[in-house]
DRENDO-1510 file (C-alpha; in Angstrom, 1 decimal, always signed):
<recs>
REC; n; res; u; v; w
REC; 1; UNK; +77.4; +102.2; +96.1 .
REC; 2; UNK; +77.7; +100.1; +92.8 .
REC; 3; UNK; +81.0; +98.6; +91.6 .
REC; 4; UNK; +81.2; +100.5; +88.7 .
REC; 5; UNK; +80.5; +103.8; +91.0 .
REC; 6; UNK; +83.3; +102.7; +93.1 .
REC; 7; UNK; +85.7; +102.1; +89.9 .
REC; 8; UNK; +85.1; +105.2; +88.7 .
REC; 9; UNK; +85.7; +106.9; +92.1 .
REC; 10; UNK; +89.0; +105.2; +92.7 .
REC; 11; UNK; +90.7; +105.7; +89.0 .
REC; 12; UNK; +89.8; +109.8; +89.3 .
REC; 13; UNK; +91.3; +109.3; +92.9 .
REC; 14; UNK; +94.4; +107.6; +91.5 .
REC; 15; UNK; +94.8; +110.3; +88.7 .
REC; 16; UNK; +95.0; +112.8; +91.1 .
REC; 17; UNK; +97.5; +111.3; +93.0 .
REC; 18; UNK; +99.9; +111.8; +90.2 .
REC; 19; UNK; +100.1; +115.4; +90.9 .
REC; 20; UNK; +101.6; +118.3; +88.5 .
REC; 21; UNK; +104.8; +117.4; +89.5 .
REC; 22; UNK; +105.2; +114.1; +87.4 .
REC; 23; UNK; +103.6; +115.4; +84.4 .
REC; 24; UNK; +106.0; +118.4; +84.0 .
REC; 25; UNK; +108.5; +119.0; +81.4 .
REC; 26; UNK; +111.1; +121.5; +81.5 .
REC; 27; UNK; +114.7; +122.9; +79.8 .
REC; 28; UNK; +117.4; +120.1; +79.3 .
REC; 29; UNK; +119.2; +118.5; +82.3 .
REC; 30; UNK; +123.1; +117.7; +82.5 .
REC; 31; UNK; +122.9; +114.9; +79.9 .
REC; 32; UNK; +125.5; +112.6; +81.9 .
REC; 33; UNK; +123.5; +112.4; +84.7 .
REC; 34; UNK; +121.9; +109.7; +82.6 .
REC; 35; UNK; +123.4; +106.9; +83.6 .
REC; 36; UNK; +121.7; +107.2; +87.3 .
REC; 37; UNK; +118.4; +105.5; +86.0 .
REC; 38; UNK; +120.2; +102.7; +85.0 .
REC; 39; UNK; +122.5; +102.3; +87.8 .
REC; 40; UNK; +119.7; +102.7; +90.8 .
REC; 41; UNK; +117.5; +100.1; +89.0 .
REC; 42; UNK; +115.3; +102.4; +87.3 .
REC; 43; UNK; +115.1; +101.1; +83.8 .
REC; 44; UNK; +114.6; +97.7; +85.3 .
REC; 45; UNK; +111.4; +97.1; +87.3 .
REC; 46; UNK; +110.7; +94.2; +89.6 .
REC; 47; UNK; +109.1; +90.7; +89.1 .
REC; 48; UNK; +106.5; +90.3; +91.8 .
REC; 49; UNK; +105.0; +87.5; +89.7 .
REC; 50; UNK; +106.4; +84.4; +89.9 .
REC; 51; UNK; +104.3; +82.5; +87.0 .
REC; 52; UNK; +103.9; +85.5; +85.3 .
REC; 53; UNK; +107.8; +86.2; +85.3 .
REC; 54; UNK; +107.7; +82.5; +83.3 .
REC; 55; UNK; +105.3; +83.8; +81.1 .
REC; 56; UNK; +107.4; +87.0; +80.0 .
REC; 57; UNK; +103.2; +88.6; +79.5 .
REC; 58; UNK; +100.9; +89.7; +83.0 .
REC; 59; UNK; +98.6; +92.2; +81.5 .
REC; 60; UNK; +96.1; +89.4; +80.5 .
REC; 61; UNK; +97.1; +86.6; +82.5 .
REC; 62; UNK; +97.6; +87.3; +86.3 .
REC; 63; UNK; +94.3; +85.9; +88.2 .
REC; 64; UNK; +95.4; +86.3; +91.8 .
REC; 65; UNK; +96.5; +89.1; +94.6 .
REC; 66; UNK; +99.9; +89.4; +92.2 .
REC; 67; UNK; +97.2; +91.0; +89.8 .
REC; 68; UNK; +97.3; +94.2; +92.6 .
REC; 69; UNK; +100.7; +94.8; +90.5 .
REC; 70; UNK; +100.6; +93.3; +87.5 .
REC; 71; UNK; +97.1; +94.1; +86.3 .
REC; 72; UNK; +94.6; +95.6; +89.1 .
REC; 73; UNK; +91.8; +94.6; +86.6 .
REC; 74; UNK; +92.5; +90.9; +87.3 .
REC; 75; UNK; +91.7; +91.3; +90.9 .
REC; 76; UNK; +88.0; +90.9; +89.4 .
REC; 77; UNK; +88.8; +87.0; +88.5 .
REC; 78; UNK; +89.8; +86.4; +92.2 .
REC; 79; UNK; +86.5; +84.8; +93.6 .
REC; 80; UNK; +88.3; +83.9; +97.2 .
REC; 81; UNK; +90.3; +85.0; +99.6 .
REC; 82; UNK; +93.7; +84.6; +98.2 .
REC; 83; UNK; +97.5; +85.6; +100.0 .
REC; 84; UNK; +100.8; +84.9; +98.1 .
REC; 85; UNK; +104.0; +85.0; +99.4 .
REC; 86; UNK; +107.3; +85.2; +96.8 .
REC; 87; UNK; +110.9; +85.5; +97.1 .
REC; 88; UNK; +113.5; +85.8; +94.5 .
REC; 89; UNK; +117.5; +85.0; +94.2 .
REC; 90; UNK; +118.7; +87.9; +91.6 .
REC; 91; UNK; +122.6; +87.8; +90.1 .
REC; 92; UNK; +123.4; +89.9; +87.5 .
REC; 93; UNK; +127.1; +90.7; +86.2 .
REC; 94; UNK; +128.4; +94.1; +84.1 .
REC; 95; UNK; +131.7; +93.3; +81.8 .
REC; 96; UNK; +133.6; +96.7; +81.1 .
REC; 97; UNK; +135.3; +96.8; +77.7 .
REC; 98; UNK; +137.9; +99.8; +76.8 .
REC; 99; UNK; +139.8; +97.4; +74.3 .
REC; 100; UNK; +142.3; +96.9; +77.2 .
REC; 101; UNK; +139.7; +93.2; +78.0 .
REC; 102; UNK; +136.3; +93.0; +79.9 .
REC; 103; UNK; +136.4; +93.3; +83.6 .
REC; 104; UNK; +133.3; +92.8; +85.6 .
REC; 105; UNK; +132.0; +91.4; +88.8 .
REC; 106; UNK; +129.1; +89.0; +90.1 .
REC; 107; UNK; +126.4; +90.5; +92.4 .
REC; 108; UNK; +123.1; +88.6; +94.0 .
REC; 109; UNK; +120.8; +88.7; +97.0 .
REC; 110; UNK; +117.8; +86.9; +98.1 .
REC; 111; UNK; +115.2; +89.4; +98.7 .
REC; 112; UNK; +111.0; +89.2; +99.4 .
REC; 113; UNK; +109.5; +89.7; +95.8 .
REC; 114; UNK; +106.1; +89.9; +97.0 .
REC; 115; UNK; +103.9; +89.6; +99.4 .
REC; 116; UNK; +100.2; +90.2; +99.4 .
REC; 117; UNK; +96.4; +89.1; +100.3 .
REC; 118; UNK; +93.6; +89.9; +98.1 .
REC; 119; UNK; +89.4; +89.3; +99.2 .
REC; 120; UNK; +86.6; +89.6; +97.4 .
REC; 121; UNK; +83.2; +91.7; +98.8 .
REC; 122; UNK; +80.0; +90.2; +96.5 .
REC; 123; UNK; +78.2; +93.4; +96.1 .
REC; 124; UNK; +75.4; +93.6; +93.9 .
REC; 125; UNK; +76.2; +92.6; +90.2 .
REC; 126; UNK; +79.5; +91.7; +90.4 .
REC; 127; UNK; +82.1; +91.8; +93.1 .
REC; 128; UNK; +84.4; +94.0; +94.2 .
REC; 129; UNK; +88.0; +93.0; +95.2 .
REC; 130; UNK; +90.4; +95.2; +97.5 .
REC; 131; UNK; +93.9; +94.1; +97.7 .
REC; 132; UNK; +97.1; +95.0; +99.3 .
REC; 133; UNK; +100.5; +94.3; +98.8 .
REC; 134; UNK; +104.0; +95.0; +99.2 .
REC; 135; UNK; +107.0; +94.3; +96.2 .
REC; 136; UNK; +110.3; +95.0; +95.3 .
REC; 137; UNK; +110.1; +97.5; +92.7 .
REC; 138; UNK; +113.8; +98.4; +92.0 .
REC; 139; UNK; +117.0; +96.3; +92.8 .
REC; 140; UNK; +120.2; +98.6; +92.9 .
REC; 141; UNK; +122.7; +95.6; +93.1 .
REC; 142; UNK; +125.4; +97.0; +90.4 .
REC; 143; UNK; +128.9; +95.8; +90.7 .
REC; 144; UNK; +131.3; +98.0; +87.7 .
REC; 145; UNK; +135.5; +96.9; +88.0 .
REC; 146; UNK; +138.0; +98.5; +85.3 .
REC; 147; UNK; +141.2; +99.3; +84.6 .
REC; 148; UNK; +142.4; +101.6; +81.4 .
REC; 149; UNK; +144.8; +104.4; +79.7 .
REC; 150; UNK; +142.0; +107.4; +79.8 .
REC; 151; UNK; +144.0; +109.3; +76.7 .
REC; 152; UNK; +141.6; +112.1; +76.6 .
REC; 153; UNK; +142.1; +112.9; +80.2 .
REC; 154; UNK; +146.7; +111.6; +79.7 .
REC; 155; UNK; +146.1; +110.0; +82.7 .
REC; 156; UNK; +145.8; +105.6; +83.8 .
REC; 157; UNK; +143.2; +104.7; +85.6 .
REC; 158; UNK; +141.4; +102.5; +87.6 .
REC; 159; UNK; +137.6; +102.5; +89.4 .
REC; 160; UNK; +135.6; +100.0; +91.3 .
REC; 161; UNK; +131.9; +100.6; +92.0 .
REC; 162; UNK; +130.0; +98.1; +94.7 .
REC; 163; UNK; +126.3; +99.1; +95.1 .
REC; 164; UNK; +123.9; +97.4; +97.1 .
REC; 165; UNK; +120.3; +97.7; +97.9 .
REC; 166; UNK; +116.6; +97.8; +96.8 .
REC; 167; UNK; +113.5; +99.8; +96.7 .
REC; 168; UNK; +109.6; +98.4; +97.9 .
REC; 169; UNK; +106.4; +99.7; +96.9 .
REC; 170; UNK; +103.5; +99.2; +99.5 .
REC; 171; UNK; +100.1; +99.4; +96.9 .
REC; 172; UNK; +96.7; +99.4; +97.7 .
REC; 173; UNK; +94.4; +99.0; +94.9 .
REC; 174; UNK; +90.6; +97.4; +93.8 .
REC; 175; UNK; +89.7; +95.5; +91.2 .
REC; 176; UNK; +85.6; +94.7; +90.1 .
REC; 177; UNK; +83.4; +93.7; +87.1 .
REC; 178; UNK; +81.9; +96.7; +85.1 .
REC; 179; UNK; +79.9; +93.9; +83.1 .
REC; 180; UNK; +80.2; +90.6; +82.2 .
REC; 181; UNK; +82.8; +91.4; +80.1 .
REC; 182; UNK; +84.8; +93.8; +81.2 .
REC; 183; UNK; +87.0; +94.4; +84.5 .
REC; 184; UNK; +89.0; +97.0; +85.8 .
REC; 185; UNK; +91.0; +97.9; +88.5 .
REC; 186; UNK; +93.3; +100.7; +90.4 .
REC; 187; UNK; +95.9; +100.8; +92.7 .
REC; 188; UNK; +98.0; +103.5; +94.0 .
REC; 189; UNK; +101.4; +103.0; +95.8 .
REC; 190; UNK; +104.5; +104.4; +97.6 .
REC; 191; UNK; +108.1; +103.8; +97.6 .
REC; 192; UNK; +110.5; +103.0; +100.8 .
REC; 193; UNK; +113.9; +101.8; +99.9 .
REC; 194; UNK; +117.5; +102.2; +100.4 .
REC; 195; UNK; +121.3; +102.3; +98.4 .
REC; 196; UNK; +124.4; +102.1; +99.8 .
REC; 197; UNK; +127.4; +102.7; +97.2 .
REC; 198; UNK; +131.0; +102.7; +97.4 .
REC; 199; UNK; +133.4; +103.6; +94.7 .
REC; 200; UNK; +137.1; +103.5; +94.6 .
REC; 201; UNK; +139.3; +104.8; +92.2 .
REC; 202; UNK; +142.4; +105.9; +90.9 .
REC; 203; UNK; +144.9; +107.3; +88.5 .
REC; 204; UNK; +148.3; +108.4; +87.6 .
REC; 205; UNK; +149.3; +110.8; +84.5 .
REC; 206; UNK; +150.5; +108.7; +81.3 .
REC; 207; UNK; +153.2; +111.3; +81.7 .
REC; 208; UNK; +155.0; +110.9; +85.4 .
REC; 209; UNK; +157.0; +114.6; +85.6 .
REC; 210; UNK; +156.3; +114.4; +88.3 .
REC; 211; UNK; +155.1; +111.3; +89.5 .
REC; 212; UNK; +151.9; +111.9; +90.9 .
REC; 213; UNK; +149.3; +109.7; +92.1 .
REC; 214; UNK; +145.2; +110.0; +93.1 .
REC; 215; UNK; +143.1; +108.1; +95.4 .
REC; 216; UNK; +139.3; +108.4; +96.0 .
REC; 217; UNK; +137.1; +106.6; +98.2 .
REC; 218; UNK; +133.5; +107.6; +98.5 .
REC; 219; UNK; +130.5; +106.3; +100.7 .
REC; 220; UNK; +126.9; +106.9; +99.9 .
REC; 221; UNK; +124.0; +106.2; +101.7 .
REC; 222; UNK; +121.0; +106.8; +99.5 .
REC; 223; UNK; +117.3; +106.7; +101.2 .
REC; 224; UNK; +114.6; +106.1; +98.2 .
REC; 225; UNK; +110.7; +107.5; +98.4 .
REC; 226; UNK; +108.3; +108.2; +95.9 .
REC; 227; UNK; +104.8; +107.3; +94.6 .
REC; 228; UNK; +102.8; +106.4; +91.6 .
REC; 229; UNK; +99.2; +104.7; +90.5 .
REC; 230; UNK; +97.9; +102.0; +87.8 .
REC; 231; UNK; +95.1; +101.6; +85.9 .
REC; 232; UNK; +93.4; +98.5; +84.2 .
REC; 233; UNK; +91.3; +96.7; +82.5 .
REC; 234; UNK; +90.3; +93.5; +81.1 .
REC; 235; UNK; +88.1; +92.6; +78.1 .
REC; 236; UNK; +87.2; +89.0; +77.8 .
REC; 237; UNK; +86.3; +89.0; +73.8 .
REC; 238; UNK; +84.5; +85.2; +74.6 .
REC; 239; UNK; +85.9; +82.2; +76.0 .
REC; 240; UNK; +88.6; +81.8; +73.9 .
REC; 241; UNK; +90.4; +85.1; +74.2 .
REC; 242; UNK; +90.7; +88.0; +76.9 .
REC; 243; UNK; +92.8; +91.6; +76.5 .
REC; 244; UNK; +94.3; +93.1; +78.8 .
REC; 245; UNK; +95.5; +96.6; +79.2 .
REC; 246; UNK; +97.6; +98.2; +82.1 .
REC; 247; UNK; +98.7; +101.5; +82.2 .
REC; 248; UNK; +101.2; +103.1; +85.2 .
REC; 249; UNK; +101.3; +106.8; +85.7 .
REC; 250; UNK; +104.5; +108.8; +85.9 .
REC; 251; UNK; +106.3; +107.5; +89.0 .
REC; 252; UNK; +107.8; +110.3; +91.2 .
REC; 253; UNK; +111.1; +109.5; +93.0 .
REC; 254; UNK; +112.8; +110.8; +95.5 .
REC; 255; UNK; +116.4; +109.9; +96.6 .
REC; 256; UNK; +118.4; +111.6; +99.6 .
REC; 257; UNK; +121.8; +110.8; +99.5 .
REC; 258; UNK; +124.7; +111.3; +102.5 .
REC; 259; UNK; +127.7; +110.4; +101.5 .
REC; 260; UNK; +132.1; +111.0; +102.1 .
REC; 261; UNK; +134.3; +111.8; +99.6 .
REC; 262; UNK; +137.7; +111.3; +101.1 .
REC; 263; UNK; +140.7; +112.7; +98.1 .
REC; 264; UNK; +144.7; +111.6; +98.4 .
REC; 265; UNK; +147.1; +113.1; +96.5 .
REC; 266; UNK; +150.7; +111.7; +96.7 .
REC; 267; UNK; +153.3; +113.4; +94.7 .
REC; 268; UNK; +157.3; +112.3; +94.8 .
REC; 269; UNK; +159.5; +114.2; +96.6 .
REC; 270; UNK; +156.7; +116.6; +98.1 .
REC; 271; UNK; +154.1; +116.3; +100.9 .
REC; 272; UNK; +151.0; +115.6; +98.8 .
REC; 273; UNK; +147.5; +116.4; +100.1 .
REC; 274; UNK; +144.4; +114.8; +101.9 .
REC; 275; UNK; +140.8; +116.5; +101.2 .
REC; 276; UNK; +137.2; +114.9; +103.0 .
REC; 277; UNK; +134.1; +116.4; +102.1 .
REC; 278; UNK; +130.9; +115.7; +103.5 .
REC; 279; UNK; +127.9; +115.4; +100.9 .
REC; 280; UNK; +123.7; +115.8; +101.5 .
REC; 281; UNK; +122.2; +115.5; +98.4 .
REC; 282; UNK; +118.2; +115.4; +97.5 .
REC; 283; UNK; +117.1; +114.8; +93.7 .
REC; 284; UNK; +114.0; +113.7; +92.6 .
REC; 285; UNK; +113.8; +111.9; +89.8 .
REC; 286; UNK; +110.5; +111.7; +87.2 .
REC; 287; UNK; +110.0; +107.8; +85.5 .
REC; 288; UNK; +108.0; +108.3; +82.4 .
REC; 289; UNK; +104.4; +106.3; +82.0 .
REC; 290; UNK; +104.4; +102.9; +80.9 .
REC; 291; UNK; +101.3; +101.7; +78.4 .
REC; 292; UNK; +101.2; +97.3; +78.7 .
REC; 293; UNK; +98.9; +95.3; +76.4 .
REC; 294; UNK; +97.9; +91.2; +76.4 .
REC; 295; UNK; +96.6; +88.6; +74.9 .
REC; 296; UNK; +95.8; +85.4; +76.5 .
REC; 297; UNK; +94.4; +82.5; +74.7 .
REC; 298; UNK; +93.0; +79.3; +75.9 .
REC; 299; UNK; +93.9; +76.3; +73.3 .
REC; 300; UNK; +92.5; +73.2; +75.1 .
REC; 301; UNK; +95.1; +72.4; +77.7 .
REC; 302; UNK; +97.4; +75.4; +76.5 .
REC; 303; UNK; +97.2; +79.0; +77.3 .
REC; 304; UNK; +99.3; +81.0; +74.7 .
REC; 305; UNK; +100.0; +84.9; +75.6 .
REC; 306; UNK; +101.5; +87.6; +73.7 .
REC; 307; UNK; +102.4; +91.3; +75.6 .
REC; 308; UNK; +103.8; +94.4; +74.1 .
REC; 309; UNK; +105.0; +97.4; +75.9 .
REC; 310; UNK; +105.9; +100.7; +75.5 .
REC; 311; UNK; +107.8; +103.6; +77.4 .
REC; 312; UNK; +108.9; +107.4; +76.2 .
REC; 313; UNK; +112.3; +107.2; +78.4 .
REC; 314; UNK; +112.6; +110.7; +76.5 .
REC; 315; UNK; +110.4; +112.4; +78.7 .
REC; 316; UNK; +112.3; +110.9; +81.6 .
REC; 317; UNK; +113.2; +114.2; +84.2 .
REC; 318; UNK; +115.8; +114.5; +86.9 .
REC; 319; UNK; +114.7; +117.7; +89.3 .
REC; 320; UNK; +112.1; +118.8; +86.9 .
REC; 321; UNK; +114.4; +118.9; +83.7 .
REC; 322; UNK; +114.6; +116.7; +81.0 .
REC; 323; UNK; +118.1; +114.5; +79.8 .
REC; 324; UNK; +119.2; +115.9; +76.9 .
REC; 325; UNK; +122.4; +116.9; +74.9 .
REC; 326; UNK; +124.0; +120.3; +74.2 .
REC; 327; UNK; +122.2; +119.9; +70.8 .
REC; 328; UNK; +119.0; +118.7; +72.4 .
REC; 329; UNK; +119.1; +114.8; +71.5 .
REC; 330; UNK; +117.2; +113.1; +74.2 .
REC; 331; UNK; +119.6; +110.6; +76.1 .
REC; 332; UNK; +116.7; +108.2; +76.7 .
REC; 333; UNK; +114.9; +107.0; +73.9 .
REC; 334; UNK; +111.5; +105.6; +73.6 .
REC; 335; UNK; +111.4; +101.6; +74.2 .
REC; 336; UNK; +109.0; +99.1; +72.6 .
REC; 337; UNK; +109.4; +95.6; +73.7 .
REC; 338; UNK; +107.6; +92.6; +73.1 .
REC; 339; UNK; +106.7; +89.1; +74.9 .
REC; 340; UNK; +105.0; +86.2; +74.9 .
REC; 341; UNK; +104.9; +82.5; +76.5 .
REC; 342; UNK; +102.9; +79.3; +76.7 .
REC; 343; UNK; +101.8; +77.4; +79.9 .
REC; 344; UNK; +100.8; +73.7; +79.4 .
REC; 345; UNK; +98.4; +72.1; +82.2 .
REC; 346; UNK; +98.4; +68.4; +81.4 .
REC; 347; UNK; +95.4; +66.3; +81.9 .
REC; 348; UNK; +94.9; +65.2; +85.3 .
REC; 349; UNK; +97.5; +66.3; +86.7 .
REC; 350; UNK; +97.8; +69.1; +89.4 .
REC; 351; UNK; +100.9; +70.5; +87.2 .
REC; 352; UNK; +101.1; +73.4; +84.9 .
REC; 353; UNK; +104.5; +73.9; +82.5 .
REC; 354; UNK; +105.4; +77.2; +81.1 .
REC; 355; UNK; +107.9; +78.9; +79.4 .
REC; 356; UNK; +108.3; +82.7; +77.7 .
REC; 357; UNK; +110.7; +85.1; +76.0 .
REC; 358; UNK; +110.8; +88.9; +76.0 .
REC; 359; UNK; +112.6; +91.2; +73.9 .
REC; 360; UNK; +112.9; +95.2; +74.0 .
REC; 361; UNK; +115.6; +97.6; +73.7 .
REC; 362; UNK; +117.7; +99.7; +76.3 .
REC; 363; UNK; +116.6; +103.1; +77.1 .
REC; 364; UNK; +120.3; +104.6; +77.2 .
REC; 365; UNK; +121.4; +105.8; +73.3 .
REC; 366; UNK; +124.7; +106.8; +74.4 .
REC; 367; UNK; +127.2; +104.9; +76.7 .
REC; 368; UNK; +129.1; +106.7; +79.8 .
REC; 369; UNK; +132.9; +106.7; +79.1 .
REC; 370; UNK; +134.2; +108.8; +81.8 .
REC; 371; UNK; +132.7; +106.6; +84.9 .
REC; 372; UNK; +135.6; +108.4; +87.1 .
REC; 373; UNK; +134.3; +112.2; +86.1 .
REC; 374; UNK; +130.5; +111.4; +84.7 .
REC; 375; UNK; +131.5; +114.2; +81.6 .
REC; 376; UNK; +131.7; +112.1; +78.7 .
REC; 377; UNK; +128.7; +110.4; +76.3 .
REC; 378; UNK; +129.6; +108.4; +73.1 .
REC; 379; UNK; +126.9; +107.5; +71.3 .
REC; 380; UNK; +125.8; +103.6; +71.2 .
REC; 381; UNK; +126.7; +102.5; +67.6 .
REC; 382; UNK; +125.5; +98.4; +68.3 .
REC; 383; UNK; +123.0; +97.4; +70.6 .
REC; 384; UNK; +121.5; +93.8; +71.2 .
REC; 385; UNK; +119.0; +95.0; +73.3 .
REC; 386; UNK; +117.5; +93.2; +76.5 .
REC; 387; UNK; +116.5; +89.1; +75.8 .
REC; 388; UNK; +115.0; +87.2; +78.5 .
REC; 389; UNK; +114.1; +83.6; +78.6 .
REC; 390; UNK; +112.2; +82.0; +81.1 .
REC; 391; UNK; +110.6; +78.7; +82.0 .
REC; 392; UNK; +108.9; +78.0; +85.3 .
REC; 393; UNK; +106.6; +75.3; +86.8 .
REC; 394; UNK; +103.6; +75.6; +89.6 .
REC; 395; UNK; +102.3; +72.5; +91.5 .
REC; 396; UNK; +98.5; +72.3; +93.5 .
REC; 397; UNK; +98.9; +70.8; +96.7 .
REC; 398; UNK; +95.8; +69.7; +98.6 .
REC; 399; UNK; +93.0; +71.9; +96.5 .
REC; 400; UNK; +94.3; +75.4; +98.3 .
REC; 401; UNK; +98.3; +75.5; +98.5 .
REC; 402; UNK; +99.7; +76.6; +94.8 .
REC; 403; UNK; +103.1; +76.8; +94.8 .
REC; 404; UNK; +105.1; +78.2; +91.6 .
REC; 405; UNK; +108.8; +78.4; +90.5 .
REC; 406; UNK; +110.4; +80.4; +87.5 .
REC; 407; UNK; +114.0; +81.0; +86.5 .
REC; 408; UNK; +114.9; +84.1; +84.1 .
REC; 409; UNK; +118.0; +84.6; +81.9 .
REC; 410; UNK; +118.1; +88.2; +81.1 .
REC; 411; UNK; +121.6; +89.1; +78.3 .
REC; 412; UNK; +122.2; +92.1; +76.1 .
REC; 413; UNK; +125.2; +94.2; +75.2 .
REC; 414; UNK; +125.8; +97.6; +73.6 .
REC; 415; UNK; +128.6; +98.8; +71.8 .
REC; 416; UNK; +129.9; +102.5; +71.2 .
REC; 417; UNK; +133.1; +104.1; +69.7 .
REC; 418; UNK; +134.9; +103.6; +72.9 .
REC; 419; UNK; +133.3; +101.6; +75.2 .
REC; 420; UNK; +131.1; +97.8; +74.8 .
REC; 421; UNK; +129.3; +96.7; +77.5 .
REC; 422; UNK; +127.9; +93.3; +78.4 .
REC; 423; UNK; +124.8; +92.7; +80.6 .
REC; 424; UNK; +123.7; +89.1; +81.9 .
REC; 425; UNK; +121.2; +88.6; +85.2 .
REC; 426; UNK; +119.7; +86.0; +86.2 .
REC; 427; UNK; +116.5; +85.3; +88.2 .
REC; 428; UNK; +115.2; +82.2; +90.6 .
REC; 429; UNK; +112.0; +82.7; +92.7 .
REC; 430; UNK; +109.8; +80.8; +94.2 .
REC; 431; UNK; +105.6; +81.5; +95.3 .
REC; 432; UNK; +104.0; +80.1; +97.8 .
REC; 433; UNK; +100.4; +80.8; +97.9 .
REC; 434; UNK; +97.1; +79.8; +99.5 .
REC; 435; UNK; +93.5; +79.9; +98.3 .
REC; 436; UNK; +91.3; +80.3; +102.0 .
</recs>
């Protein structure tokens, strides 16, 4: 069989996969619900790419089993066998503002990042280049710590959310030449993760006749699945510029969460009350497709790129139904970011500098001001959006052994009515791979 009879086997293979199920829209879901794409990690994919993290742009630059991710079409450029190994350190912080003063905590883990092998079949014209790989898609790490006078509700409160965990995706994709000019590539993928959450919290009426006072502790154990497919391609315009395209179907998610919600109710001079519930909860959850487009371009011993991106987090679904308000605003809105960066590889030298900033805006229009209850939305009236700077580094050793470094600062805030919110991660990982 041809390559480009195989390409075209394996993108109408990968189509199908997506099944009626992702591409379904229907009537309006509870619009506080939200906040869950952001606080599982959603909203925020993973970096599998360690130089291309650096370079803030992938869908014209990544040229080795990473590509099985980041572009399937540049699996075509890989003319060896290639494996890759990254890991990553990821902090990120959430400040909490009511007007009472910011309260947040740090989070961070060392997790794999990626880990994948990629070898090229020569086949007649071209070649053909299966990969497979395993990445963190989603990390869940969310740490939220407040205190405030909830007037709406005449009660004080306090909450305290600790969230741990992260979500893989195990892909298996081909990339080969169509012609001399043009690539492409498709990959399909399932999800395997897990979540465990814990949220405390409290409160006492502003008005004590009588005193009374609430505590909630609750423990969830979330188990994630899912699965999704990507398509690409790569034009290469002449030797001084190539395109690259990448688009990633709806992602279907699944989440199954057990959990314990254990109520106490104290009241002055009375007996009070103790209630524990036991939870099993399955929701699927529908990720909108995502549309990539790059630039790379060669300038003697640069390489500049340019990326833009774009998402409808409108037509984002949570069992089936779409997130939208009693007058039918959508929750999520569309998002349209923007990057580029500029690697240097000096004469001579086995060294390659580069560095890269991104820009795009959050998905959430309206901020959730009722974390203890999940029944109140104020709409965002400020935003920053997300900013991410990056710089990284990647060193040859010995003609085969590459190994790359890249550190991220990701910021942004959003301010409504009632509630600002401050975001700031920040990313360290380190590749390790080998050319056989």
């Amino acid at each position: 069989m041809s390559s480009r009879g195989a390409a075209c086997i394996l993108i109408v293979v990968a189509l199908a996969s997506i099944g009626p199920g992702a591409m379904r829209t229907a009537r309006g879901q509870a619009a506080d619900r939200a906040i869950e794409f952001e606080d599982l990690g959603f909203t925020r994919p993973g970096e599998p790419g360690v130089r291309s993290s650096a370079l803030c742009a992938f869908a014209a630059s990544a040229t080795d089993a990473t590509a099985l991710v980041l572009n399937t079409a540049g699996l075509a450029r890989v003319k060896r066998v290639h494996g890759g190994v990254a890991l990553a350190y990821d902090g990120s912080r959430v400040d909490v503002d009511y007007g009472n003063g910011a309260t947040g905590d740090d989070q961070g883990a060392l997790r794999l990042a990626f880990a994948g092998v990629a070898f090229p079949i020569p086949v007649l014209r071209g070649s053909l280049v299966p990969a497979v790989s395993v990445h963190r898609a989603f990390t869940s790490d969310l740490a939220i710590d407040y205190a405030r006078d909830n007037a709406a509700d005449g009660r004080s409160e306090t909450f305290e959310m600790e969230q741990r965990g992260a979500t893989y995706a195990y892909s298996l994709g081909v990339g080969t030449d169509l012609s001399s000019a043009l690539s492409a590539g498709v990959s399909v993928f399932g999800l395997d993760g897990s979540i465990d959450t814990q949220r405390q919290y409290d409160w006492q009426p502003l008005v004590t006749d009588p005193a009374e006072h609430t505590f909630v502790l609750e423990d969830i154990a979330s188990d994630v699945s899912g699965y999704g497919a990507q398509v690409g391609m790569q034009l290469f315009l002449h030797e001084r510029a190539s395109v690259g395209i990448r688009f990633n179907t709806p992602t279907v998610i699944n989440v199954r969460s057990v959990g314990v919600h254990e109520e106490t109710r104290q009241v002055d001079n009375d007996v009070g009350s103790f209630v524990r519930e036991e939870t099993d909860v399955s929701t699927e959850y529908i990720i909108p497709y995502r549309v990539d487009g790059a630039i790379a371009v060669p300038v003697r011993s640069l390489l500049v790129t340019a990326q833009v991106s774009y998402v409808n987090w409108g037509e984002a679904a949570i069992d089936g139904r779409r997130i939208l308000t009693q007058e039918t605003d959508p929750v999520l809105d569309t998002v349209v970011g923007f990057g580029g960066g500029v690697e240097w590889s000096p004469a001579r030298l086995p060294l390659r500098l580069r560095a890269g900033f991104e820009h795009a805006p959050a998905p959430l229009r309206y901020l959730q001001t009722d974390r203890i209850d999940n029944d109140r939305l104020d709409r965002v009236q400020v935003e920053s959006g997300r900013t991410r700077i990056a710089a990284g580094a990647g060193l040859l050793l010995r003609s085969r052994i590459v190994v790359d470094a890249a550190w991220v600062l990701t910021s942004g805030s959003r301010e409504s009515n009632i509630l600002r919110d401050q975001y700031r991660a920040s990313l360290v990982s380190v590749q390790g791979t080998y050319w056989f």
